[in-house]
C-alpha positions in Angstrom: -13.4 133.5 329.2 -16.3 131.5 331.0 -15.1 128.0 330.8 -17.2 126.1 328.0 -18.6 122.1 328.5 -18.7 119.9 325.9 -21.9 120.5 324.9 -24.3 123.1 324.3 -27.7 124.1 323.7 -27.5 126.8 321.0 -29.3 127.0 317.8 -27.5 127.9 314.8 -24.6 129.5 315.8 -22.8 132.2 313.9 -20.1 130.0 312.8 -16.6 131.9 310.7 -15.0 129.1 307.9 -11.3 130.0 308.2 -10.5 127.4 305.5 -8.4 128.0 301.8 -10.4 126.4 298.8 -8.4 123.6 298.5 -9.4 122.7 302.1 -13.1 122.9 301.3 -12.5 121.1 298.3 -10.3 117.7 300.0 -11.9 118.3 303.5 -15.8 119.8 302.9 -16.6 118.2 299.1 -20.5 118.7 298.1 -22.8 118.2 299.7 -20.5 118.4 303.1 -19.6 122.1 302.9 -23.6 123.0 302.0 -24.1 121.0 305.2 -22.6 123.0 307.3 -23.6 125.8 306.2 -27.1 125.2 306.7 -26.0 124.8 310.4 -24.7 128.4 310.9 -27.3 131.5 311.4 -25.0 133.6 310.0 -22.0 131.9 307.8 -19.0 133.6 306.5 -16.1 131.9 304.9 -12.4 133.4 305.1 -9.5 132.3 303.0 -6.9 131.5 305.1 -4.4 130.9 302.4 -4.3 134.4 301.7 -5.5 136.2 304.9 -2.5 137.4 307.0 -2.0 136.9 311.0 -3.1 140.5 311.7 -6.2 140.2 309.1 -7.2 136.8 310.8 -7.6 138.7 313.9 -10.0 141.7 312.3 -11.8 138.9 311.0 -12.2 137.1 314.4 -13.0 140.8 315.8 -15.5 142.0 313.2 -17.6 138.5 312.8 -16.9 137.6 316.6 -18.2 134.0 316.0 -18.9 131.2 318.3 -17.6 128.9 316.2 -14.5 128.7 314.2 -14.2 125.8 311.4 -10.5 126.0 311.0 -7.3 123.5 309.2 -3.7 123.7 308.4 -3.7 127.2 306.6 -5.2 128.6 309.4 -2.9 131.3 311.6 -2.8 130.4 315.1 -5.7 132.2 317.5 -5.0 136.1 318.7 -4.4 135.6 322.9 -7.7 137.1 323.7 -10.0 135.7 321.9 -13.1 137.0 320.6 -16.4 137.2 323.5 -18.7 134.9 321.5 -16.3 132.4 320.5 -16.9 129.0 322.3 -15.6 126.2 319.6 -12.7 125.2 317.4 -13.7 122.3 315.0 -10.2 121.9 313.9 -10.8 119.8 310.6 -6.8 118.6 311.1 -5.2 116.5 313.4 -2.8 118.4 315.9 -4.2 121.8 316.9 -1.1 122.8 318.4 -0.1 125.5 315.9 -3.6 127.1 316.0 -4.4 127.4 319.4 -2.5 127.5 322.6 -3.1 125.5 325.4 -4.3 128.9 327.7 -7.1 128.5 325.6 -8.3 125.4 326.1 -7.3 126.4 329.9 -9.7 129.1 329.5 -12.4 127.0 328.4 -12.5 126.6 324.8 -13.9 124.3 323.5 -11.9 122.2 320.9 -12.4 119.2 318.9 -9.8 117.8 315.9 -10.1 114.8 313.3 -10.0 112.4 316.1 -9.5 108.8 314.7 -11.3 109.7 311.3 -8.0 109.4 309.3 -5.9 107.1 311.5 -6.5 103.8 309.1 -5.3 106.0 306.3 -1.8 106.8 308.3 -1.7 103.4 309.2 -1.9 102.1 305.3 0.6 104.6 305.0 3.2 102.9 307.4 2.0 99.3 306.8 3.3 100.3 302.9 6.7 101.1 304.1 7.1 98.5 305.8 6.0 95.7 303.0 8.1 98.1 300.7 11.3 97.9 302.8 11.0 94.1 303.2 10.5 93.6 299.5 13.4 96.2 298.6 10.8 97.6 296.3 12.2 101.5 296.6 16.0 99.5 295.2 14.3 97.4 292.7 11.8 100.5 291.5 14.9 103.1 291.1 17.5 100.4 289.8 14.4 99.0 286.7 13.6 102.5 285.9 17.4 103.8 285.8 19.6 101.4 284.7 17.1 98.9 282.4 17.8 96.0 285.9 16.2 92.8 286.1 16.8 90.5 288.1 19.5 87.4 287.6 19.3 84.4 290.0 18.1 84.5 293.4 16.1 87.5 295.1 17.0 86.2 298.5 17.4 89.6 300.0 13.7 90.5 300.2 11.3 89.2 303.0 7.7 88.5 303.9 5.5 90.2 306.5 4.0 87.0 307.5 4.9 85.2 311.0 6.9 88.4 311.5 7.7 89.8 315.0 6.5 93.7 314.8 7.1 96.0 317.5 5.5 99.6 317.9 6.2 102.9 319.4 3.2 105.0 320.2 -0.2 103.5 320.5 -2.3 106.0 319.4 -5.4 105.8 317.3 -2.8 105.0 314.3 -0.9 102.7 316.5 -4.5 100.7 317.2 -5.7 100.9 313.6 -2.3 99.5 311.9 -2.7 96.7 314.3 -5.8 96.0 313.2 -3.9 96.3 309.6 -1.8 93.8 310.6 -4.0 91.2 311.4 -3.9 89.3 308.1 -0.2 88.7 308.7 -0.4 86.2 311.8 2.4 88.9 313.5 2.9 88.9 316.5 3.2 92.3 317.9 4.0 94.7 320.5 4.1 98.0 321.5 5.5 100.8 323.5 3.9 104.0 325.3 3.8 105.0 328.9 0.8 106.8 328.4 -1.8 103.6 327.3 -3.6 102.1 330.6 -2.9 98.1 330.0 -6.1 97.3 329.0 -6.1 99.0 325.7 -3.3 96.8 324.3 -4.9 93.5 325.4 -8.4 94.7 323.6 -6.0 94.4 320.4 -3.8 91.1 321.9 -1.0 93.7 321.9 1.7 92.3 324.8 3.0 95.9 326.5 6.7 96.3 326.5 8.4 98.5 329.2 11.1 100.3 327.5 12.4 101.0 323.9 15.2 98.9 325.0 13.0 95.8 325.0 11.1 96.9 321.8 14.3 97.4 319.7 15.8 94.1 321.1 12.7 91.6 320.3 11.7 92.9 317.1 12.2 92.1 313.3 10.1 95.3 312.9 9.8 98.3 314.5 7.5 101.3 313.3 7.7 104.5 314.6 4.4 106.1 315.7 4.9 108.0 319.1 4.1 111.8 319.4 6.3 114.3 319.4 6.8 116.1 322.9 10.2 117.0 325.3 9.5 113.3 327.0 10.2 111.7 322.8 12.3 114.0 321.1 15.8 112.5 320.1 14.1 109.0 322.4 15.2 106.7 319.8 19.0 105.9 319.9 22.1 104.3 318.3 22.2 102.1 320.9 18.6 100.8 319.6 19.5 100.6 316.0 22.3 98.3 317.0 20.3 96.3 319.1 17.9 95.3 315.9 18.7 92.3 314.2 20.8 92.3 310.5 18.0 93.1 307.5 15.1 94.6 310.2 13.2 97.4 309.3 12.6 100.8 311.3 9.7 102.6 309.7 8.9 106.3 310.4 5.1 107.7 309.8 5.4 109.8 313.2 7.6 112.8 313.8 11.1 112.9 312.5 12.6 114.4 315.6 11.9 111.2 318.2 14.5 109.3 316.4 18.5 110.7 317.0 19.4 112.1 313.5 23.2 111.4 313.6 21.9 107.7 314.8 19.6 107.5 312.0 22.1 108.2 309.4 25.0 105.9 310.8 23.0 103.3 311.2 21.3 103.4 307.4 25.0 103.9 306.1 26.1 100.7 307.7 23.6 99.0 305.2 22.0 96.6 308.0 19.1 97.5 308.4 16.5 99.1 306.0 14.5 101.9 306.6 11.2 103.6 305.3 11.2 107.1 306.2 7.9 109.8 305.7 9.2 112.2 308.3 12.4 113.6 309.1 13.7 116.7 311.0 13.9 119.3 308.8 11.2 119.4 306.1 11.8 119.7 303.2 14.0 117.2 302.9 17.5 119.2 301.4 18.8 118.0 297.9 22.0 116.8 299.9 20.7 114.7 302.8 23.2 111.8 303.5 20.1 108.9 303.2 19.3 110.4 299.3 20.5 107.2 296.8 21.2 104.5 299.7 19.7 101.5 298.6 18.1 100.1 301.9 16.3 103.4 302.2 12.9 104.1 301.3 11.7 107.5 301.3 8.7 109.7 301.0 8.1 113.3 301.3 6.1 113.5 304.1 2.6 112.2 302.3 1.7 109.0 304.6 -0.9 111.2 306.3 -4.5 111.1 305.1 -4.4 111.4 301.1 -6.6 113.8 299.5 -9.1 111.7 298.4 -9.8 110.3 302.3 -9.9 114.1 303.4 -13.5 113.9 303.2 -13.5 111.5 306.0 -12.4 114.2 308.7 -14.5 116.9 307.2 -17.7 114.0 307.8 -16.0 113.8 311.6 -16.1 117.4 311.7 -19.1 117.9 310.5 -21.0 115.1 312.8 -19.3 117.2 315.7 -20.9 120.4 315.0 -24.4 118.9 314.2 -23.4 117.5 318.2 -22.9 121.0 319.2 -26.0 122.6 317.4 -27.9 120.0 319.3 -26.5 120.0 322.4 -24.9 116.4 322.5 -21.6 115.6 324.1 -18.3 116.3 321.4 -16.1 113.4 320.3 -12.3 114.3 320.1 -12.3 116.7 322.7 -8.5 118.5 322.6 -8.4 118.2 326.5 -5.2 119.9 328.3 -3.7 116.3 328.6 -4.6 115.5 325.1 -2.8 119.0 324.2 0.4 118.1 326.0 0.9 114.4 324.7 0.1 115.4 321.1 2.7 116.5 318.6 
């Protein structure tokens, strides 16, 4: 494939909608999805909720577009791609599952949701953590099943305020929980290799060199880093036991960076409290050990963007492709690097 450039000079491309009608409904609501089709010369919408692997690729074949509008439903590109096809405006976050990095090595041109949804993650996480401080999962379950209310003192539950938070990953939703976070008068730090120094100073974010040192100075410590062979299984026993008694360890990231068998021993112990949205093996089975433990808060994987924000990315997506119709440089180019550090 001729290697593509972030922009291009084409004029109403034929453009293929690989996308199931829930998808244009959260992610391309009127007048968005009109929009975009007033973009394409030719237009032709595919359900990928019910459009098999090898029916994708007749589709890809028969329309040979040069751009693809694809999200989550979507099954993952044919190795040789259609001629015409230049662009991927994955409406979703990590691509990785669609396309494979050969393409992007061979010059496709991809774009995802870029930071269009990150505040929404980041509400996401900052509610776990306020909900794990205030026991509110306990309190919820124990009012609802047992008719509790509360005699004497609630000294167990804590504030955000003045609160030492630390971070690992600072990514788009590391950045915009920071900014989140603000109100609080926390102080906060963060962990990741991969952020020049700069970037946490913008935010008056102090850099920590190691998990060690994260887990060690922190009351609170949210989870946030991608998933990749660097990550997986990163976070230890040995940092659960280095966080003070009644911290909290929150998870909105991938469930596989944290050390399952560490995870469990150390919410059984009853020290700390947790508020998990991810965990290793989705869905969550009926049996798992953390199901009923009082210092646990959990959530079925749903602190991503909700529904009603969808429409954000689809905007993002939609601003790209008006960039590429025109000619103008793309924002949240999947670069190979980008590729390899994403989950």
């Amino acid at each position: 494939m001729k290697a593509a450039s972030t922009t291009c000079g084409h004029r109403q491309p034929r453009i293929l909608a690989a996308l199931a009608p829930i998808e244009i409904a959260d992610f391309l609501p009127e007048p968005l999805f009109s929009e975009m089709r007033a973009l394409a010369g030719e237009f032709t919408v595919v359900d990928s909720q019910k459009v098999k692997a090898d029916a994708m690729r007749t589709a890809l074949t028969h329309y040979n577009p040069e751009v693809l509008v694809a999200s989550w439903r979507a099954d993952p590109l044919p190795v040789v791609l259609p001629p015409a096809l230049r662009y991927v405006c994955f409406l979703g976050g990590s691509v990785r599952r669609l396309v494979e990095l050969h393409h992007i090595d061979q010059g496709l041109l991809v774009t995802n949701w870029g930071n269009s949804v990150s505040r929404i993650v980041a509400e996401g996480a900052l509610m776990l953590v306020l909900m794990s401080l205030r026991r509110a999962g306990d309190w919820n379950t124990r009012m609802h099943r047992d008719g509790y209310w509360i005699n004497g003192s609630v000294a167990s539950t804590c504030s955000l305020f003045g609160r030492r938070v630390g971070i690992h990953g600072f990514g788009n939703v590391g950045r915009e929980f920071v900014r989140l976070l603000q109100p609080f008068g926390v102080a906060v730090s963060a962990f990741d290799p991969y952020v020049p120094f700069e970037e946490f100073a913008a935010l008056n974010v102090q850099h920590v060199s190691s998990l060690d040192e994260l887990f060690a100075d922190h009351d609170i410590v949210v989870e946030l880093a991608a998933l990749s062979r660097e990550t997986v299984g990163s976070v230890r026993g040995s940092h659960f036991a280095a966080l003070p008694d009644g911290a909290v360890f929150v998870n909105v990231g991938r469930g596989a960076v944290v050390d399952e068998s560490a995870l469990i021993a150390a919410a059984q112990s009853g020290r700390i409290h947790f508020g998990l949205d991810v965990f290793h093996q989705e869905p969550l089975r009926a049996d798992y050990p953390l199901r009923g433990l009082s210092n646990v808060v959990l959530l079925p994987h749903v602190a991503g963007p909700t529904p009603d924000r969808r429409a954000d990315a689809g905007r993002f997506g939609l601003v790209n492709l008006r960039r590429y119709v025109a000619g103008l440089p793309l924002e949240a180019v999947v670069t190979r690097e980008i590729y390899e550090r994403t989950t």
